[in-house]
N, C-alpha and C positions, 0 to 999 in steps of 0.2 A: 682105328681112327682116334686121335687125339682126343681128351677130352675139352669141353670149351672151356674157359675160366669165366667166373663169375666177373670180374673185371671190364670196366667199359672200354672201348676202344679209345675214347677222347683219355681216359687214366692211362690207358698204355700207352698212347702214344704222348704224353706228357711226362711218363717215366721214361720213356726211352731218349726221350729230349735233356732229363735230367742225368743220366748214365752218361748221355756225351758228353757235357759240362763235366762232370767227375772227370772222363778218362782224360778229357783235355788237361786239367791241372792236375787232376789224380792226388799227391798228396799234399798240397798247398789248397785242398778245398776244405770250405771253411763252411763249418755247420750250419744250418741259417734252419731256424724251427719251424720257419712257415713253411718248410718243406718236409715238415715230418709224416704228413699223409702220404708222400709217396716214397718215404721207406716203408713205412707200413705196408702201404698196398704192394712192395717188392718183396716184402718177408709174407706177404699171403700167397703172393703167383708162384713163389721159393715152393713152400707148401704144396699149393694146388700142384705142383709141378713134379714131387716126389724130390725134389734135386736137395738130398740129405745132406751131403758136405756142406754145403752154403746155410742148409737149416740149421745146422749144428752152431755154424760159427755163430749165427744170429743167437744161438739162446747161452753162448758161450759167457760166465758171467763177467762185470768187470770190465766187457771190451764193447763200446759203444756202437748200436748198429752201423752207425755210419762207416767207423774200419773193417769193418767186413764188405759194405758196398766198393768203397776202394779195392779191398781184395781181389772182389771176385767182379769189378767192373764190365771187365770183355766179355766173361759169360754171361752176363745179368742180361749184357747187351743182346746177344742173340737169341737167347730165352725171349726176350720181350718180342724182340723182330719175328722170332717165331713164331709165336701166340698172338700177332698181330696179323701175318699171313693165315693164320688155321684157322683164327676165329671168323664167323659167318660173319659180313655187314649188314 
């Protein structure tokens, strides 16, 4: 059985809302700091989630979290969708 992430369902589902915006423009998106909690809270679920390629880009130095959310967008996406279905409400 999965385990749960520490993460609220309203943060996931607020990141997964922010991943669509990304894949929509994808590389014409434009950094905006008031959303830097929920890179953060993407490189924690990255973490809780074991998913090491994506961890790595994140701590990769010199290259801004954000290029790596574009990166690895489509995945992020269903990582989040998934930990949204698994987790209990």
């Amino acid at each position: 059985m999965p385990e749960p992430t520490s993460l609220s369902e309203d943060l996931l589902s607020e990141m997964y809302l922010f991943l669509e915006q990304v894949s929509e423009v994808n590389e014409d998106t434009e950094y905006d700091h008031s959303k830097e909690y929920l890179v953060e809270a993407i490189k924690q679920l990255v973490k809780e989630k074991g998913l090491t390629s994506i961890d790595e880009d994140f701590e990769t130095p010199f290259v801004h979290p954000m290029i790596t959310v574009q990166k690895w967008v489509e995945e992020l996406k269903t990582t989040v969708r998934e930990t949204l279905l698994e987790n209990p409400h």
